[in-house]
Chimera marker file (.cmm) of the C-alpha trace (Angstrom):
<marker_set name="trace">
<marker id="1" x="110.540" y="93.021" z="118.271" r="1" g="1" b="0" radius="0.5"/>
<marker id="2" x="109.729" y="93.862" z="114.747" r="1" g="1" b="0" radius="0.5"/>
<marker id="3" x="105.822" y="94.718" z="113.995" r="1" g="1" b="0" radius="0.5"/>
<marker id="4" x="104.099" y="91.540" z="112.000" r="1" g="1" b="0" radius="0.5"/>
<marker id="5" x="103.607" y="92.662" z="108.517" r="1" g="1" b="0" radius="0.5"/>
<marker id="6" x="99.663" y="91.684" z="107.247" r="1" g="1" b="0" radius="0.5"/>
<marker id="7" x="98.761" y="89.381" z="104.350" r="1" g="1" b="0" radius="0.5"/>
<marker id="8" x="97.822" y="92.389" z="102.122" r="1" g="1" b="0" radius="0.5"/>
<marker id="9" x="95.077" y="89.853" z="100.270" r="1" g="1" b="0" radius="0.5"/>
<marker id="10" x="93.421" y="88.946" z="103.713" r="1" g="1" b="0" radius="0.5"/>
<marker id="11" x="93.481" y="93.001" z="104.723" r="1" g="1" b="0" radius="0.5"/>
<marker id="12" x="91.503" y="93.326" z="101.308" r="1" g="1" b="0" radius="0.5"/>
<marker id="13" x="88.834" y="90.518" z="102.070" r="1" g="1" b="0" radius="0.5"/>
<marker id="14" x="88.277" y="90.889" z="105.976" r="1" g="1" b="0" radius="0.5"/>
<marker id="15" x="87.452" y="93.385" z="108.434" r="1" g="1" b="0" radius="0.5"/>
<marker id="16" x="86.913" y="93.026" z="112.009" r="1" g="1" b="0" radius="0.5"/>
<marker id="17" x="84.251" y="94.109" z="113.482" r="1" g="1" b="0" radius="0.5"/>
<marker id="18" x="83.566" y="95.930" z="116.828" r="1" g="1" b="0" radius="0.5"/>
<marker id="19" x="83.118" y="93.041" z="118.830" r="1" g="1" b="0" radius="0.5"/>
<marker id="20" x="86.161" y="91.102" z="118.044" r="1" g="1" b="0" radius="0.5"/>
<marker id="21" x="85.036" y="88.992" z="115.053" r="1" g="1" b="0" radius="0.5"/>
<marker id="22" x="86.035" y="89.005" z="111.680" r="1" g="1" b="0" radius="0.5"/>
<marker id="23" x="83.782" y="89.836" z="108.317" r="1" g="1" b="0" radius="0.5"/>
<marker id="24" x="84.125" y="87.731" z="105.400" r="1" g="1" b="0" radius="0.5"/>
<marker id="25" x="82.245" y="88.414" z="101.911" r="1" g="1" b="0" radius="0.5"/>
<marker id="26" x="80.037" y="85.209" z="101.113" r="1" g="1" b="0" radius="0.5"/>
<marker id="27" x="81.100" y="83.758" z="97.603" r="1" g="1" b="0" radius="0.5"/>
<marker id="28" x="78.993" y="82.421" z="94.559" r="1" g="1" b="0" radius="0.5"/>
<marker id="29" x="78.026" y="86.034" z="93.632" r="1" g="1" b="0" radius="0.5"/>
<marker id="30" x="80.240" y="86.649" z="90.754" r="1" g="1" b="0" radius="0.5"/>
<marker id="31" x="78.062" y="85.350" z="88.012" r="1" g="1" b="0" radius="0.5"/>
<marker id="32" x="75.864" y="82.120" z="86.500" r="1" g="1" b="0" radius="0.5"/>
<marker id="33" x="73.071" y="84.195" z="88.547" r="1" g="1" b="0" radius="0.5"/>
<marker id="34" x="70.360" y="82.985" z="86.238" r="1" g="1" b="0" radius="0.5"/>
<marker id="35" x="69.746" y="79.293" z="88.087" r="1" g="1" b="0" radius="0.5"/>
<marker id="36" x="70.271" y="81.001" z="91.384" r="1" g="1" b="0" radius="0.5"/>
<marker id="37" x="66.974" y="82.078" z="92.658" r="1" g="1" b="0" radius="0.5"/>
<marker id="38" x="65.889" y="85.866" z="94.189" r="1" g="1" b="0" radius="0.5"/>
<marker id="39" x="66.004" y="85.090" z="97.489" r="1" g="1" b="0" radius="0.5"/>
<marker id="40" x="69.580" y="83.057" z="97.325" r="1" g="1" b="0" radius="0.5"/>
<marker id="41" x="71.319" y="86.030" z="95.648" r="1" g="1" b="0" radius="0.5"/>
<marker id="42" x="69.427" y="88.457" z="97.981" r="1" g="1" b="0" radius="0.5"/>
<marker id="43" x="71.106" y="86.449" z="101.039" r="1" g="1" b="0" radius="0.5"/>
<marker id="44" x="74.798" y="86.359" z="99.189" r="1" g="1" b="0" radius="0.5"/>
<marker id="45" x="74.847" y="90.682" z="99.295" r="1" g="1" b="0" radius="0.5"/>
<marker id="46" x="75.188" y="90.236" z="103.155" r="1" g="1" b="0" radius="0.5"/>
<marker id="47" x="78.382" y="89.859" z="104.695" r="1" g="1" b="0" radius="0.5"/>
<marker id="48" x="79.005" y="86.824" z="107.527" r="1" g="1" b="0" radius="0.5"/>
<marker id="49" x="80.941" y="86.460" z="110.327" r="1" g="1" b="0" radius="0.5"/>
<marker id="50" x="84.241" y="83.475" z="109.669" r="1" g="1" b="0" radius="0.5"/>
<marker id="51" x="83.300" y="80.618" z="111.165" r="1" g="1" b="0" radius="0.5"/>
<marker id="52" x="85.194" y="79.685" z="114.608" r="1" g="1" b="0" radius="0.5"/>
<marker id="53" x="87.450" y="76.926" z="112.635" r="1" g="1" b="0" radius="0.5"/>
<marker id="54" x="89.236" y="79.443" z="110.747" r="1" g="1" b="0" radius="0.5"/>
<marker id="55" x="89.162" y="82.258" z="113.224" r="1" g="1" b="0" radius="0.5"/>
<marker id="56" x="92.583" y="81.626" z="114.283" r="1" g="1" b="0" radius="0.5"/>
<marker id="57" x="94.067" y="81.211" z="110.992" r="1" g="1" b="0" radius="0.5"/>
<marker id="58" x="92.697" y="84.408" z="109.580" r="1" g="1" b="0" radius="0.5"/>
<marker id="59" x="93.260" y="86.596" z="112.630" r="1" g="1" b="0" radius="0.5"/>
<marker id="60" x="97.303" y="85.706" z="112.442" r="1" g="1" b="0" radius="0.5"/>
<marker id="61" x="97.065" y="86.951" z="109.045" r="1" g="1" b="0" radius="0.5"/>
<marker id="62" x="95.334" y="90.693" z="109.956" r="1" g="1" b="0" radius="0.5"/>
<marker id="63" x="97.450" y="91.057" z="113.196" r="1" g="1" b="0" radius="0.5"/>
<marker id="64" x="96.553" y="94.719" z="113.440" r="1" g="1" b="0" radius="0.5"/>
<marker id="65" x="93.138" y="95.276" z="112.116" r="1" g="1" b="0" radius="0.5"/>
<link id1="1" id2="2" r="1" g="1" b="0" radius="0.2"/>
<link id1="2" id2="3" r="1" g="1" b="0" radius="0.2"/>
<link id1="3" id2="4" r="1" g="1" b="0" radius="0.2"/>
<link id1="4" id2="5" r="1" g="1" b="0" radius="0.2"/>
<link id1="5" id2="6" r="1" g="1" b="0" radius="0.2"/>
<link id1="6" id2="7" r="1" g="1" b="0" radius="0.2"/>
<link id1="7" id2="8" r="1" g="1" b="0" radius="0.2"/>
<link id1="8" id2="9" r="1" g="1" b="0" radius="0.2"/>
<link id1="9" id2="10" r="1" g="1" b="0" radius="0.2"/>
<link id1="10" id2="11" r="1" g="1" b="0" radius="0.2"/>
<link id1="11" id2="12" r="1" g="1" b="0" radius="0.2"/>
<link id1="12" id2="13" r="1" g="1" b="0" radius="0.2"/>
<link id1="13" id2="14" r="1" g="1" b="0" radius="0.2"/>
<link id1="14" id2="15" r="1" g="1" b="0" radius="0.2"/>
<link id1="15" id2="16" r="1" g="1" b="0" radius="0.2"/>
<link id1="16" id2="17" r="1" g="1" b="0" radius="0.2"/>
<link id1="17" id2="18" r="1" g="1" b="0" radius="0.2"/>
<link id1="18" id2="19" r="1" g="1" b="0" radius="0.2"/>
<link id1="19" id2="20" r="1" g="1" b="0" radius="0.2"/>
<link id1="20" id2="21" r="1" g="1" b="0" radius="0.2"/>
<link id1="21" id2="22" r="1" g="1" b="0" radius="0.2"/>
<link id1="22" id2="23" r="1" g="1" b="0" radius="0.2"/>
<link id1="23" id2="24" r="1" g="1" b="0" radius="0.2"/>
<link id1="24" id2="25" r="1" g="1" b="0" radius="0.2"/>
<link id1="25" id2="26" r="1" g="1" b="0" radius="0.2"/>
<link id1="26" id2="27" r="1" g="1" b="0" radius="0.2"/>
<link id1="27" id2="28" r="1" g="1" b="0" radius="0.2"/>
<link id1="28" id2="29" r="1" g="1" b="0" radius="0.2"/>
<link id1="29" id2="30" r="1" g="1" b="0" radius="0.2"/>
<link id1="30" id2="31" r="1" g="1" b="0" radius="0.2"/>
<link id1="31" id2="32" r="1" g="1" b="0" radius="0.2"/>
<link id1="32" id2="33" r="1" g="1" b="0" radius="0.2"/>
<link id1="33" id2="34" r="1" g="1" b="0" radius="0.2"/>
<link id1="34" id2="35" r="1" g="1" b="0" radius="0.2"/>
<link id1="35" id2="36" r="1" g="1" b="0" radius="0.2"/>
<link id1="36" id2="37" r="1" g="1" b="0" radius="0.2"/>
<link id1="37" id2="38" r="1" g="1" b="0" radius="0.2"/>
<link id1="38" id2="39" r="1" g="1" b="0" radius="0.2"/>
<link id1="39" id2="40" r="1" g="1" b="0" radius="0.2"/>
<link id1="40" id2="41" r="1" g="1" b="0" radius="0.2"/>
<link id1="41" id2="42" r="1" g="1" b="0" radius="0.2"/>
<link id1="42" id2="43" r="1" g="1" b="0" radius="0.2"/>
<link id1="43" id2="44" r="1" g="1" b="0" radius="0.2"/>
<link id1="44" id2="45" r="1" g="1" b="0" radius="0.2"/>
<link id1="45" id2="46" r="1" g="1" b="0" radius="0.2"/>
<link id1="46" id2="47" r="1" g="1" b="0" radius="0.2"/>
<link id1="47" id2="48" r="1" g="1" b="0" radius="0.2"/>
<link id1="48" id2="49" r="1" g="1" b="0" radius="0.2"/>
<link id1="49" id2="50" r="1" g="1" b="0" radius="0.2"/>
<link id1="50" id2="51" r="1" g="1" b="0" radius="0.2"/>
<link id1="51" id2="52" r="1" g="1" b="0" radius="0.2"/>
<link id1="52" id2="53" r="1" g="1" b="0" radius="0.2"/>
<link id1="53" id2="54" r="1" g="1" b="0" radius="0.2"/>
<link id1="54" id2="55" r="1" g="1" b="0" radius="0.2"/>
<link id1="55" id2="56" r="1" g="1" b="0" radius="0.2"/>
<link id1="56" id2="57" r="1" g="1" b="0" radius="0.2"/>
<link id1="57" id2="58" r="1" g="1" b="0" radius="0.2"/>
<link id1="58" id2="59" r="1" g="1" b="0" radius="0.2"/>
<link id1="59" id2="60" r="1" g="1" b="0" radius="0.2"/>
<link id1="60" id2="61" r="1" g="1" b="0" radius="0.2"/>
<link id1="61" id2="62" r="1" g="1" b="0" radius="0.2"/>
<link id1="62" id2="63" r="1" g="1" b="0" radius="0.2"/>
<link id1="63" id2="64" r="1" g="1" b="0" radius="0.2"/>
<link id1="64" id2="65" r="1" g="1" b="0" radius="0.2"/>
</marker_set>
């Protein structure tokens, strides 16, 4: 069998991490930060873990990572 080729865009936006899960960047960071209070843009420099609903999805798209 051939090896699975990765979705180059996913490879860019998750990593998983030691444990088995996968990293995701959280969004609404970009800009418009002026209504967005301290503590809210504080909170969206962290990265997450991807929720278990689109675990599946995202792993058959990083095969190999």
């Amino acid at each position: 069998m051939p090896k699975i080729k990765s979705n180059r865009g996913a490879a860019k936006r998750f990593k998983t991490t030691g444990s088995g899960k996968i990293a995701r960047r959280k969004a609404n960071s970009s800009h418009i930060l002026t209504t967005k209070s301290t503590k809210r843009k504080r909170n969206l420099r962290k990265s997450t873990v991807v929720d278990s609903t689109n675990f599946k999805q995202i792993s058959k798209l990083i095969p190999y990572s």
